[in-house]
N, C-alpha and C positions, 0 to 999 in steps of 0.2 A: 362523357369521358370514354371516347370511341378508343376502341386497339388496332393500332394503324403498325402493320407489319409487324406484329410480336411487341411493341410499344405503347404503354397508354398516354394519351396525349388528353394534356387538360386545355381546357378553353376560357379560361379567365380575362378579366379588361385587369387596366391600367392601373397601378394605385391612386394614380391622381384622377382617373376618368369620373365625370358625376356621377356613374350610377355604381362606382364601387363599394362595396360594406367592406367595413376597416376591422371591427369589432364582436365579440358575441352580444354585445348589446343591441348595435347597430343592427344587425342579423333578427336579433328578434321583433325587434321593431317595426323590418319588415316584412317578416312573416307575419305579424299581427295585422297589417296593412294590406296585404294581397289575400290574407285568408291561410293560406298551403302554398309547399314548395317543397317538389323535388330534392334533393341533396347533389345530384350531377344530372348532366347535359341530354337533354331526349329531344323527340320529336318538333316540342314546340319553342322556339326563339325565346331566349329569357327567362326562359319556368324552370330553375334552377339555382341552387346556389352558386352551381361552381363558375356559372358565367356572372354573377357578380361580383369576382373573389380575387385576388390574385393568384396565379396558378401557382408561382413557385414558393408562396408560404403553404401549399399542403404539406402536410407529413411532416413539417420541419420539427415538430414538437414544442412550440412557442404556442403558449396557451393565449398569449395576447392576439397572436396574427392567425395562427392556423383554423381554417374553420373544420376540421378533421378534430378538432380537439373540442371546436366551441360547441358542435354536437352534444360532446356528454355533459359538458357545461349548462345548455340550456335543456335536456332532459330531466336534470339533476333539478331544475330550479323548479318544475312541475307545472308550467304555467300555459307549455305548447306539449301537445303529444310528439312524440318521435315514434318512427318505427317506419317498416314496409309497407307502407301505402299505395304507392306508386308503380303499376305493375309489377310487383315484385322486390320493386325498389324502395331504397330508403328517402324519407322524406319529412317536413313537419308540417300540421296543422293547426291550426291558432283554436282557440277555445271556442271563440266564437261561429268556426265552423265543423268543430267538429260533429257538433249534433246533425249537419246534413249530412256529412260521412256517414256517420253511424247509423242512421235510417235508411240512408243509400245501399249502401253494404249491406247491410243488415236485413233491409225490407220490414222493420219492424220486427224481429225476433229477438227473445233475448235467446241465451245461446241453447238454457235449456231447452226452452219451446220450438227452439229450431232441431235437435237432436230428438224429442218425441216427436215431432214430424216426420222423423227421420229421414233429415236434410243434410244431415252430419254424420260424418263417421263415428266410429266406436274412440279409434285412434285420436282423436278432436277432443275426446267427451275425456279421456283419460288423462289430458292435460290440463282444460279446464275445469276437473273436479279439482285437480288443488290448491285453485284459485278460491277464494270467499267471497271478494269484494271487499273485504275489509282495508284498512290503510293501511296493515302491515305484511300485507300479501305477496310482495316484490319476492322471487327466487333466480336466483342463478341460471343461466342458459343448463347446465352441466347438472346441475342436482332437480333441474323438471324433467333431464332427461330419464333420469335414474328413478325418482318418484313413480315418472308414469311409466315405464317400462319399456322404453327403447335400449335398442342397440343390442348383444348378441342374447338370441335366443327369446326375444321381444318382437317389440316391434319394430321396423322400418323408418327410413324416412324421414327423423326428428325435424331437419333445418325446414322440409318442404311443411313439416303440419305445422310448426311454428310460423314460417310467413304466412302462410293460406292466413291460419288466426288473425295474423296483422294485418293480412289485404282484407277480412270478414271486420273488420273491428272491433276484435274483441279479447285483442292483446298489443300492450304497444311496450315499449322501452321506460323504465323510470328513471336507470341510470347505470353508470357502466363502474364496475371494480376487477382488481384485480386478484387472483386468487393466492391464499397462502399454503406453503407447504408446513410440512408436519410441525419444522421448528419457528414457524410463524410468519416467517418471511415471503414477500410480496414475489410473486413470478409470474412471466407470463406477458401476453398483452390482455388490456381490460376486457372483458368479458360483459356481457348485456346480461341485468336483472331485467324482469317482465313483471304486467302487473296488467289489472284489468283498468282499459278509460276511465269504468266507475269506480275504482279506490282510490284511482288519481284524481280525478276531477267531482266526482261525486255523480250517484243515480239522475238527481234531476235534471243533470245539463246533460248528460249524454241522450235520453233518452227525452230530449225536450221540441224534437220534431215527432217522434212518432205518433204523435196525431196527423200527421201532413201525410198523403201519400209517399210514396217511398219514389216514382218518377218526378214529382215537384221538387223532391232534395235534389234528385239526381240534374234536375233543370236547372237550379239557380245555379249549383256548382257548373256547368255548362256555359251560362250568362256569364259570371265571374269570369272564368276563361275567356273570353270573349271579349269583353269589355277590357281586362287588363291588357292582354297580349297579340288580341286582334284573331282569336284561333277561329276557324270555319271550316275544318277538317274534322267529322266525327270519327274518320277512322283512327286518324291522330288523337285525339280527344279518348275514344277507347283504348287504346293501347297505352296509352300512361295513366288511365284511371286504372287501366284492368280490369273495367266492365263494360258495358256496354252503355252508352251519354245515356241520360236521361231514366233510364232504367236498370231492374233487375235480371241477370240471366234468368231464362226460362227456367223452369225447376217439374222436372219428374213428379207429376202426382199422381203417386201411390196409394193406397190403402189396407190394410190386410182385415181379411174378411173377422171379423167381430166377435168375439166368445163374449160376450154380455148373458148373464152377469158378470162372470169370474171376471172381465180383464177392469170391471170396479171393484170387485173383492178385492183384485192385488192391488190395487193402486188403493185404497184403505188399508193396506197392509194388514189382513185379516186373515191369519191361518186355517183358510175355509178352504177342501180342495172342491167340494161337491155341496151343494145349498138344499136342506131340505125343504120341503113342503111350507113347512112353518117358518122356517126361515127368508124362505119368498116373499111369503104376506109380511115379514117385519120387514122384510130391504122395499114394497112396496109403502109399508106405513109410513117408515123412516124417510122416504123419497117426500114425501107428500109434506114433509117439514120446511123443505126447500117452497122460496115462493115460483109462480109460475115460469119466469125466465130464467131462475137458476136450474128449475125442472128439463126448460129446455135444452139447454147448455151440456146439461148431464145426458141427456138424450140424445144428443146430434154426436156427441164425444163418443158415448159407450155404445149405447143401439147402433146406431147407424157405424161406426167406426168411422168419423170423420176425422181428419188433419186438423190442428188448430185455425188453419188456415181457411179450411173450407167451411168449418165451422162459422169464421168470421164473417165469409161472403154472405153466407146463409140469414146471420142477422144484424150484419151492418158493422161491423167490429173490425179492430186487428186481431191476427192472428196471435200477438202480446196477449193485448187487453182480454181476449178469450179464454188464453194459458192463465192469466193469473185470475180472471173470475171463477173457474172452474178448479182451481190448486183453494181458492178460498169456501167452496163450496164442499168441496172434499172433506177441509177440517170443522163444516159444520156439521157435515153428516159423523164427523170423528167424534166429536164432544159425547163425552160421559153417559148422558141422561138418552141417546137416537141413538149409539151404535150397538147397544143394548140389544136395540130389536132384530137388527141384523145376525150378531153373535150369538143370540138362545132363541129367535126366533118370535113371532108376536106373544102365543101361548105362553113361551117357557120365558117371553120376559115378564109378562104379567107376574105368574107364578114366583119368579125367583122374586118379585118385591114384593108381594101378597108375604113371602116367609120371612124377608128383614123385615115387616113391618107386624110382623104377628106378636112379638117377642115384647110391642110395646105397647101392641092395643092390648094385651093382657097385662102389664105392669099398670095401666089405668085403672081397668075392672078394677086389679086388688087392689089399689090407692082409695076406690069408691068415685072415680075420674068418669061416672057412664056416661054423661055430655061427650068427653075426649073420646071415648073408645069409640064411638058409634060415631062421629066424626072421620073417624080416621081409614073408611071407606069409600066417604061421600069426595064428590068433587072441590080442587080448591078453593071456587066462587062458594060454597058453602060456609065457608068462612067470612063473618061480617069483615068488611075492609078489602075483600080479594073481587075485582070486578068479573066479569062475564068475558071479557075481552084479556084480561091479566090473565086467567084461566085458559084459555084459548092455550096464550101463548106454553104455559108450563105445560100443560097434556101435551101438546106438540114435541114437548123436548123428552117426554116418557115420564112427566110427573103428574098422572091420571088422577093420584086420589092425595090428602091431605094426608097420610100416613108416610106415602113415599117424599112429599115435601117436607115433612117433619126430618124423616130420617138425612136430604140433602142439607137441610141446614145445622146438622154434625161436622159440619165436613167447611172447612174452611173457602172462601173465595166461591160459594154454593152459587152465585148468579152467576159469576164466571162462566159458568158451563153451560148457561140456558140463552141462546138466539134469542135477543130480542128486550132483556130483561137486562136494567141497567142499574145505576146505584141507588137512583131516587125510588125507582119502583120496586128494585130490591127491595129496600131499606122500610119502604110501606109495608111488605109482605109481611117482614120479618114485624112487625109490629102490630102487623094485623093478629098474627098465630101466638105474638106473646100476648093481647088481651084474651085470645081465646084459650088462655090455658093448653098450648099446643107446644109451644117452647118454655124454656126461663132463661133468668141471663147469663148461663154458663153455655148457651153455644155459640161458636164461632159465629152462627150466624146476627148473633144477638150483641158481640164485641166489634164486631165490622160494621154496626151500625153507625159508628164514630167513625168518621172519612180518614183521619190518620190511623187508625187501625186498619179500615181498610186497604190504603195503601203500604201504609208497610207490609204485612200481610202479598200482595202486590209483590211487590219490589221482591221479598225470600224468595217466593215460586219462582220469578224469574231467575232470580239466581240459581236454584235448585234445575230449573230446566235447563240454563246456561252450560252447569257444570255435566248435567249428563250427557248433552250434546257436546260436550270436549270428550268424555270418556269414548263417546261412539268414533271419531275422529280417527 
């Protein structure tokens, strides 16, 4: 759709010509067919809607003929993305390709791991924080500007960080309305709600190439062009992808020089400005829980101050797969029983459960329990039923002696917290320490031995975490 002396001129066939689309149907049909398509007229012959269309049902506002109309029509229906795709332009991609988009674009990042690279602006990161991923995440062009703080005294630039997102894939169109004023009434022309690929389509199809390199997405999408329309101009072929065929732009690698430990202290979210002595040796104990490749992971990320990216090179990975190995490794060094040693340090976590657990090795003495009390020092393979290898794994998560394993099983969902320890082997423990006169069957850990107690049990906590993560919001 060229501007030819102050005039836009459309370039449409025939109604009757073969290759017209009559329809929003027709239309989708065959975008599911070609894969993607422009929305008007570029570089390459045919890679367009408007030259399948008739030209003068645009704009008419005839939802049957106009394909200006049949846009929000087939966004609405969730079944093709819409959005800026297209150097900048609008355009639709079929489900089936948009996982090479998205790894294309993308290069394998999701958006956070691309912002802790710092790949992405700040301005990026403030519109996609109010995105979830969830399915009812769609918002208004006009209320994400407002959310994330554009326009006077803000930031800059809304429509430009909005496409970039669209041409990054990692925002598209789900459907267009129109807004109401105060007394309820419809004004205006419709307006684009946003939404991420994956709320619309879901996690596993968008993200169901990034095992593939990121130039093999960029290739097929190439071949397709090719094959459909005859293209053999890369320049042409770049300037309507809006990157470069085949691959990703080059990208700036940076680093910034490493404050390890602290910059794991923050990212454990741990109100530690400065780490003592004793607290070194527990952030060394607690490290040594991680098995060797998660050791590594944590090392090449923190030590070294690596990019997720270079991280990945280093042992074979995406730069994804990297970000969420290491975002998973984080929340094991978080659990209850290891971040202990970090917070009081090796000494002072001994000490702080040497004293919950003093309160009940003397409630035994006075019982006449001396079997129990002098137990409740020793290790938890001391316990007939608890192996050598079961042991292993509890001292690793900071439950050293049978005293402090008693006191975890007060506490509801107690295996929850321990790497490695599951319902079966749970469920032995706890049966081990009830022969040994270590528990009875008033603790939690002794009612979760029934799997429908455990689970429901289950299901509350989530809830309970569910609702505090709405209050943090």
């Amino acid at each position: 759709m060229p501007n030819e002396g102050g005039e836009w001129i459309m370039y449409g066939v025939d109604e009757d010509a073969p290759d017209c689309i009559h329809t929003a149907d027709e239309l989708t049909e065959y975008i599911n067919k070609v894969g993607f398509l422009p929305l008007f007229k570029n570089e390459i012959p045919g890679f367009s809607v408007e030259e399948h269309t008739v030209a003068t049902y645009w704009w008419s506002g005839d939802t049957e003929r106009d394909p200006w109309e049949w846009r929000e029509i087939i966004a609405k229906e969730g079944n093709i993305a819409y959005g800026k795709f297209f150097d900048k332009k609008a355009g639709f991609i079929s489900r089936e390709w948009l996982p090479y988009f998205c790894n294309y674009r993308r290069d394998g990042y999701d958006f956070d791991a691309l912002y802790d690279d710092e790949k992405a602006s700040r301005k990026y990161k403030k519109i996609m924080d109010i995105f979830d991923d969830g399915p009812d995440t769609a918002m208004l062009s006009p209320d994400i500007k407002v959310k994330a703080g554009f326009g006077k005294d803000g930031e800059n630039n809304f429509d430009g960080t909005v496409t970039d997102l669209q041409m990054m894939t990692y925002l598209c169109v789900k459907e267009f309305t129109r807004r109401k004023n105060k007394k309820g009434e419809y004004y205006g022309w419709p307006v684009a709600a946003y939404t991420t690929p994956e709320a619309m389509f879901g996690h596993d199809l968008v993200t169901a190439k990034y095992t593939e390199n990121a130039e093999e997405s960029g290739k097929q999408i190439v071949l397709q062009l090719a094959k459909l329309y005859g293209v053999n101009d890369p320049a042409a072929v770049r300037r309507v992808l809006g990157t470069p065929a085949g691959r990703m732009p080059e990208r700036v690698k940076t680093a910034k020089k490493p404050d390890y430990p602290m910059n794991l202290i923050k990212d454990l979210k741990l109100e530690i400005t400065e780490l003592s002595h004793d607290q070194q040796v527990g952030l060394a104990y607690a490290l040594s829980v991680l098995n060797t490749k998660e050791q590594e992971l944590i090392r090449l990320r923190y030590e070294e101050g690596l990019t997720f990216a270079a991280v990945g090179s280093r042992v074979g990975r995406s730069g994804t797969s990297c970000s969420s190995h290491i975002k998973k490794d984080l929340r094991k060094l978080s659990k209850e029983g290891i971040i202990g040693w970090i917070k009081l340090g090796y000494e002072g976590y001994i000490k702080s459960k040497d004293a919950e657990t003093e309160e009940d090795r003397k409630a035994f003495i006075k019982a006449g329990k001396i079997e129990q009390a002098l137990l409740m020092n020793q290790s938890p393979d001391a316990i007939e039923g608890i192996s050598a290898s079961q042991a292993k794994v509890l001292i690793k998560s900071g439950i050293f002696n049978v005293g402090i394993l008693r006191n975890a099983m007060k506490k509801p969902l107690w295996f929850d917290k321990i790497s490695g320890i599951g319902f079966t082997t749970g469920r032995k423990i706890v049966f081990a320490m009830l022969d040994a006169g270590m528990i009875d069957e008033s603790f939690p850990a002794y009612k979760e031995t029934d799997r429908s107690a455990y689970y429901k049990s289950h299901a509350e906590e989530m809830m309970k975490r569910y609702a505090e993560d709405q209050k943090c919001r």
